[in-house]
Structure formats: structure tokens, C-alpha cells
C-alpha positions in Angstrom: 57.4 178.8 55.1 60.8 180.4 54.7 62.3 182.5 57.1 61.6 185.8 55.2 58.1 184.7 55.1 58.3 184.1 59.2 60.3 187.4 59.8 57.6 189.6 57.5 54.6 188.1 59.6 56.3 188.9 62.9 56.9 192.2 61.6 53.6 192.9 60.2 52.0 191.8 63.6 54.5 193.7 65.2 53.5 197.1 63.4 50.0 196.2 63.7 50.1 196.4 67.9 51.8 199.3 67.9 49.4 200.8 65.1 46.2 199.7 67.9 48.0 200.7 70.7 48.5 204.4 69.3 44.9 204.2 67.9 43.5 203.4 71.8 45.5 205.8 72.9 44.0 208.5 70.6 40.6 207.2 71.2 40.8 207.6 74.8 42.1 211.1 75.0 39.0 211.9 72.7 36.9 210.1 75.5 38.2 212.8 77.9 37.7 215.7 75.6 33.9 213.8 75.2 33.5 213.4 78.8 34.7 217.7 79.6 32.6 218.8 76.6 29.5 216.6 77.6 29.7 218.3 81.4 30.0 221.5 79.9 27.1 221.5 77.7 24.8 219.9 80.4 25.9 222.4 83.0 27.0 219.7 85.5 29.7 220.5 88.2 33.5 219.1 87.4 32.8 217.4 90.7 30.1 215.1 89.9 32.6 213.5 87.0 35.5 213.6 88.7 35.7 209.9 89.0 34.9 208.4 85.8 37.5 211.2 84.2 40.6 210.5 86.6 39.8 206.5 85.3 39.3 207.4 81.7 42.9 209.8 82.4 44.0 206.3 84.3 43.6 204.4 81.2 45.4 206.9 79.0 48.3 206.4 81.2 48.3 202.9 81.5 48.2 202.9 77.5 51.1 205.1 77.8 52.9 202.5 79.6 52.0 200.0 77.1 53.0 202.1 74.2 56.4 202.4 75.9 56.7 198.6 76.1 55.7 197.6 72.6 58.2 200.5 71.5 60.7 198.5 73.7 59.9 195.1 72.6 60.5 196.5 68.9 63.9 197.1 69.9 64.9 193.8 71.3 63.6 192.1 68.5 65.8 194.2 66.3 69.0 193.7 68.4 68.0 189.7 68.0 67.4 190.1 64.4 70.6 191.6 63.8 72.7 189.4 66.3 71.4 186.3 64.2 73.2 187.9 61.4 70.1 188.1 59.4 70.8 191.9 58.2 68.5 194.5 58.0 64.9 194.0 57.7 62.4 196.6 57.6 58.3 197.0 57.2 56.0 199.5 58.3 57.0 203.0 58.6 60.4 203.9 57.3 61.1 207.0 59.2 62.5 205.2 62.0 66.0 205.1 63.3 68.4 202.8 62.1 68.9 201.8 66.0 67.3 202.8 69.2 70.2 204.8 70.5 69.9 207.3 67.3 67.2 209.4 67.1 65.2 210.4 64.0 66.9 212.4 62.0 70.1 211.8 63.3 73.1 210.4 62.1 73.2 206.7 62.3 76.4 204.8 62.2 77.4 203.3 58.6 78.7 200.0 59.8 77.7 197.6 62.8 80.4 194.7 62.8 79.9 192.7 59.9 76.5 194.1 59.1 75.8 197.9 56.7 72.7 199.9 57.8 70.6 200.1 54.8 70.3 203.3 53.4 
């Protein structure tokens, strides 16, 4: 395997977490929305599902947390990437900043050391 082939597997696995992490978060704030509009429709009290909704609420924040940490481990591996000197490697979603100091939509920088962003 070449390193192109190594990088675009690491990438791919990489955009596949953060695709499952944003897909468990979605799916549990529909549990909540479930879990209100189930109460609701069998007329019992907020009390009685207090505790199962502050876990299922728990969860979404704890996926939260996780979502911030794959976001975070996306970025090291770009600054290691980069600080190999191996350029500019993208896959996934393309509407993503060139760096993780510049936000979308804003203007990235044109030159990094001996490296170009890729436009």
C-alpha cells in the first residue's frame, strides 16, 4: 500500500466517525422529541418521565462532547499531515476551512511556509 492509499483510508474512516457521531446525535434528540410527544399523547405527568428524559438529554450532551473531540482530532491530524510536508489532502466534505483557525467562509491564508492551500 502506498502512502496515498494509507492517508485516503485514514481519511475515509475519519469522515465516517464524524458522519456516525452527527447521525447519533440526530437520532437522540429525535428520542427526546419521541419521549415528550409519547407523554403527551398518553396524558402522563412530565414528572413520571423526568428521569429517563434528563438521561436521554445526558446522552445528547455527552455526544456533544464527542462530536467536539472527533472535530478536534481532525485537526491534529491535519497539522501532522501538513508538518510531514505531505501537502494538502482532502476527502469528504469540501466546505471546510482550509485551517481550523479560519472559519467557513472566511479568508484563508494563500501560503503556509513552503506549502499552497489548494484552492
Amino acid at each position: 500500500m502506498d502512502r496515498t492509499q494509507v492517508i485516503s483510508g485514514l481519511a475515509n474512516d475519519l469522515h465516517a466517525t464524524e458522519k456516525a457521531v452527527d447521525a447519533a446525535i440526530s437520532q437522540a434528540t429525535t428520542l427526546v422529541q419521541t419521549m415528550i410527544a409519547a407523554r403527551a399523547a398518553l396524558s402522563v405527568s412530565p414528572v413520571a418521565g423526568a428521569g429517563s428524559q434528563a438521561k436521554a438529554m445526558e446522552t445528547i450532551a455527552a455526544l456533544g462532547t464527542a462530536r467536539e473531540a472527533i472535530v478536534a482530532c481532525h485537526a491534529e491530524l491535519q497539522r501532522d499531515h501538513r508538518k510531514m510536508g505531505w501537502g494538502v489532502y482532502a476527502v469528504g466534505p469540501v466546505d471546510k476551512p482550509d485551517d481550523w483557525e479560519t472559519p467557513v467562509g472566511g479568508t484563508p491564508p494563500t501560503k503556509t511556509g513552503h506549502l499552497r492551500v489548494a484552492s
